[in-house]
N, C-alpha and C positions, 0 to 999 in steps of 0.2 A: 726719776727715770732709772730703770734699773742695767745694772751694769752686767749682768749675768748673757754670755754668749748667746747666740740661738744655736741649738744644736744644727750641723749640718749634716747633707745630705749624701750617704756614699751613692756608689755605683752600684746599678742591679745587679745581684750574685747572678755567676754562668751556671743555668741551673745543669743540678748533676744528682740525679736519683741516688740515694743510699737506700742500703737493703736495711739499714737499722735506724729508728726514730731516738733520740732523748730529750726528755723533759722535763723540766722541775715539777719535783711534787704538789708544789703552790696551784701549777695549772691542771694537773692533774685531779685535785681535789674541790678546784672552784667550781659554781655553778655557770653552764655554758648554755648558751640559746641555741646555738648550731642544728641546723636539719644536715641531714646526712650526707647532702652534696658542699655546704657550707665545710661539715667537717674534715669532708676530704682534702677540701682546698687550703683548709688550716692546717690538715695534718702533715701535707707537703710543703708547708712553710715550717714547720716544724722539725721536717726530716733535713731542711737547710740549714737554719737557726743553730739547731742543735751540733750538728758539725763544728759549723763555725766557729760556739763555744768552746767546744774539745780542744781544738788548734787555735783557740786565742788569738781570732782573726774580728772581734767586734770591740770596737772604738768605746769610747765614753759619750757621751753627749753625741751620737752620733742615729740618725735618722736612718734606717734600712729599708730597700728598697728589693721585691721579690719579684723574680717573672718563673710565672708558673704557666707551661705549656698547656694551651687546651687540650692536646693530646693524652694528656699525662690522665684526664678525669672524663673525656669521653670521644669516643670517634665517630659517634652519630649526632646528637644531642647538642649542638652547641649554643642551641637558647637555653635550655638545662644551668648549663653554664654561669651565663649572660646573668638566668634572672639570679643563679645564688649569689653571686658576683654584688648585683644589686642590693640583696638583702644582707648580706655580708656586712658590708659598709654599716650598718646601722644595728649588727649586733652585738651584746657585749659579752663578757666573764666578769663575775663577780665572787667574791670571797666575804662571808659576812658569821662572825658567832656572837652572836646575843650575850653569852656566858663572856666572854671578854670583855662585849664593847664594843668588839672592832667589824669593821668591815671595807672593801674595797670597789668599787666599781670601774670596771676597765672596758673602753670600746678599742681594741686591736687595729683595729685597721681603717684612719681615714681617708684615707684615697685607695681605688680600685679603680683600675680601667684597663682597656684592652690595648693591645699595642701587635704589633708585628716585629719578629726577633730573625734578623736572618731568615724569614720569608716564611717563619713559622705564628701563629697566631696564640699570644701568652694574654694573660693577665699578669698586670704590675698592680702589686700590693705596696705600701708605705707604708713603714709601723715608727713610731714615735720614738725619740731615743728615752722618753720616760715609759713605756712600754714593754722593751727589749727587755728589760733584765727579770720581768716574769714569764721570759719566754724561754731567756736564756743561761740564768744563773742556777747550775746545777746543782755545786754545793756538794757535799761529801754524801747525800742520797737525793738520787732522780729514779721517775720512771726510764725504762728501756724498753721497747716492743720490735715486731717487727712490721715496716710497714706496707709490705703485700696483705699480712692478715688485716692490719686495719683498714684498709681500701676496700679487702672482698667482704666485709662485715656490710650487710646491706640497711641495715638498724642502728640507730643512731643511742638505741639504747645498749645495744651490744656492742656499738663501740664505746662507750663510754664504759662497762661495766669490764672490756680487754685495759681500759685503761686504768681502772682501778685494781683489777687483778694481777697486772703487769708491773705494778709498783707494787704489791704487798709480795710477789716472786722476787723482784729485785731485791728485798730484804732479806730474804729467804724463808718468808712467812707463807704458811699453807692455811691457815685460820683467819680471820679475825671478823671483828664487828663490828656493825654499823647501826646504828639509831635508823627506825625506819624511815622518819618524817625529815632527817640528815642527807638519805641516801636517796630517798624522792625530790627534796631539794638541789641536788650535786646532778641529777640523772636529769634536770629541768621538767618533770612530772607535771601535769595540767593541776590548777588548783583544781580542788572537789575529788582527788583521786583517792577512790576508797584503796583499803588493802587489796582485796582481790584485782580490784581496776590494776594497781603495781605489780601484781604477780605475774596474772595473765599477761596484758599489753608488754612489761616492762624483764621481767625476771625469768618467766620461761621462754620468751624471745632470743634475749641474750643467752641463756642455758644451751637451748637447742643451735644456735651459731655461733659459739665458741667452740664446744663440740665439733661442727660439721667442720668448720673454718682454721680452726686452730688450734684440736686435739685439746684442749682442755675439759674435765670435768666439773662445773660448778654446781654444789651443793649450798642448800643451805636447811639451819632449822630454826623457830623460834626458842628465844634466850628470854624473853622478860613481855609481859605481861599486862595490863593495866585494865581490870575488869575481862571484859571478853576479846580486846584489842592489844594486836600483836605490834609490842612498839620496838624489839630489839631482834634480829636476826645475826645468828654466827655463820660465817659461811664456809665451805671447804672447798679446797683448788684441788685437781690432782691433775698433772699430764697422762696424755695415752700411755708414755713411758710407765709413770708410776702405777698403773693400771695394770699394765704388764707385768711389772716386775713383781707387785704382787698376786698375782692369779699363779705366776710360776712356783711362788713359794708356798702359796695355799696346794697346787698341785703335787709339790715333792712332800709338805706336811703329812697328804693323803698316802702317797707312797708308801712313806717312812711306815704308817700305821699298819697298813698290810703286810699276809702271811704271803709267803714266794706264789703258794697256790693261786691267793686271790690277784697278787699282780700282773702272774702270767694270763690270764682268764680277759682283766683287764684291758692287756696288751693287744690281744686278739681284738677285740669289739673296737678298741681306737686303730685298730691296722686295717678294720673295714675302711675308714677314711682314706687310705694309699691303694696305688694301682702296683701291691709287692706281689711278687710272684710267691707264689705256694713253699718254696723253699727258704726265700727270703724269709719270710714268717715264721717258719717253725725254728731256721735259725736264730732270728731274735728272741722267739721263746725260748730256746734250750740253752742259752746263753746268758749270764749272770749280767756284766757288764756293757753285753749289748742290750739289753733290758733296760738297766740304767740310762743308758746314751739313747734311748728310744723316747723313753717318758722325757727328760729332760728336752730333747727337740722336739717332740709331740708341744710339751707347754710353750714354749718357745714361737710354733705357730701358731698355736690355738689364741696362747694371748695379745698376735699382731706385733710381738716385739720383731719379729722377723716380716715385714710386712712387705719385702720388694722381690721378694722368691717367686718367681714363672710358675716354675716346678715340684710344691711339696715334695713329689716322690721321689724326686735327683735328689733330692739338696738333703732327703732325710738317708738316703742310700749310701752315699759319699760323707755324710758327718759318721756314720756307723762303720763308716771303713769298707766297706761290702760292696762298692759297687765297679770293682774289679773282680771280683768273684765268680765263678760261673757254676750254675748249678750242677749237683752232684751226679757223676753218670750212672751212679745204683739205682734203681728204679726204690729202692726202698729209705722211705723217707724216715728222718729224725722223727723217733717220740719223743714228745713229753709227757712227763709223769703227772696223771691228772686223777690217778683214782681216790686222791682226798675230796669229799662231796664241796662242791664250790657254790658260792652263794650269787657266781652270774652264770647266765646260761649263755653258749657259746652264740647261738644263731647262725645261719647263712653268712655268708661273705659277701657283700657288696662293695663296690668301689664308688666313691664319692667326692676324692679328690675334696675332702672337706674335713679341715683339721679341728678338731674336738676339745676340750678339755678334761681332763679324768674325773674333776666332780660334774659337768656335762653329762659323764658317761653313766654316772652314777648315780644324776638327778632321776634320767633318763629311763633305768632301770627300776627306779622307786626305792634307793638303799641309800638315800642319804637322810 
């Protein structure tokens, strides 16, 4: 008879939303059965778990117990619920490499039922205290995310591909690679899925809702080969930030290259996008370093790094200093000096209240 305790059973955590998830990489990279309401349910057991870990509030040998508000996962729907609830119970995560030997099979959660909390209606979850520590042991690298984006992820393949791109950002890695028949494995891919089946169904689903969802860029391209089948993909992250930040500097690159003529020329066709008054204009033209401080906030909007401005035409008035100014009472306006023949032609003025980028402007034109 064996003398070893039974783990016991604490008290259901007082659930308390966190805006940040953490997770060990182990769960991160295992293969998961989860449909998309499953995973929501997991990934707010997660956003408790994980806490608790950080504060060194989870026992040894000790059996945890979760109550997760139906509220939290839907306010119409609560067969929705009910049935992943059901099917929950009987799903597992597993961890398996061939090249090792090893592998692991884990069912998270043997008990699931409904309960009433203070007169709200939860789900109690039970997870095993041999369980907990690959939920919970973070270890000197975990995933981090946030978890409003993985809730509004409506794809169960785009959440799982935020969750793998969420751990190669916590490293600080923008690259890296995956075996295809690895990463169809880890994504729970239907057996029989050819590559395109992964692409389409699995890769540009995720693509386009990381994107809408959570400003990420994923790329990816094939690395390796096997006859006519693509078995190794490199992929690339970039944030909106980093998107911006470089379009700014492809922007000023283009500056730099131009003669004053063709900047000021420039200036003019991206000042169509503002509602600037006629003197406003020729003053930024005729003006060295308000020229400069033009294009620099032009890239600024154009590339979305300034993404919460009402008003392009305040916000760019008031960064140039000018928008205390009042126009001049000579009836006779500022020239500039334009009789070097210029390689953009001026056009009409319009206002479009639509902020541009200078290789836009250039595409645009046909001069790039």
């Amino acid at each position: 008879m064996s003398n070893t305790p039974e783990p016991v059973l604490s008290a259901p955590t007082l659930f308390s939303r966190h805006s940040t998830n953490y997770q060990p990489n182990f769960f991160t990279e295992s293969r998961q059965e989860f449909t998309e309401m499953e995973k929501n349910i997991v990934t707010l057991v997660i956003n408790q778990i994980g806490h608790m870990a950080l504060k060194g509030e989870i026992k040894p040998d000790t059996n945890l117990r979760f109550h997760i508000p139906f509220a939290e996962l839907t306010t119409k729907r609560y067969d929705q619920v009910a049935n992943a609830a059901e099917t929950l119970q009987l799903k597992r995560i597993s961890y398996r490499n061939d090249k090792t030997q090893k592998f692991h099979f884990i069912v998270p959660f043997p008990s699931i039922k409904s309960e009433i909390v203070d007169g709200k209606k939860v789900i109690e979850l039970t997870m095993f205290a041999d369980v907990v520590p690959h939920f919970a042991q973070l270890g000197k690298r975990y995933t981090k995310y946030e978890c409003d984006i993985m809730l509004s992820l409506s794809s169960v393949y785009a959440k799982r591909m935020f969750d793998i791109v969420s751990m190669y950002q916590c490293r600080g890695q923008y690259r890296f690679t995956y075996q295809v028949d690895l990463l169809m494995d880890i994504l729970n891919c239907p057996e029989g899925y050819t590559f395109n089946d992964f692409k389409k169904n699995a890769l540009w689903v995720a693509q386009r809702q990381l994107q809408e969802k959570a400003g990420i860029n994923l790329d990816w391209i094939p690395t390796k080969k096997v006859g006519k089948n693509i078995v190794e993909l490199e992929f690339s992250v970039k944030t909106t930030l980093q998107l911006a930040v470089e379009g700014i500097r492809q922007d000023q690159e283009t500056v730099n290259k131009m003669s004053i003529n063709e900047a000021v020329i420039t200036a003019w066709q991206l000042m169509k996008n503002y509602k600037l008054k006629n003197w406003q204009k020729d003053l930024i033209a005729s003006e060295h370093n308000l020229l400069e401080i033009f294009f620099r906030v032009n890239s600024e909007l154009a590339s979305g790094l300034r993404q919460d401005i009402k008003n392009p035409t305040a916000y760019l008035v008031k960064s140039l200093g000018i928008d205390q100014l009042k126009a001049p009472k000579t009836k006779t306006k500022p020239k500039t000096d334009l009789s070097t023949p210029s390689l953009f032609p001026l056009g009409p003025t319009v206002r479009t209240e639509t902020s541009q980028s200078i290789n836009a402007i250039l595409d645009s034109l046909g001069l790039t």
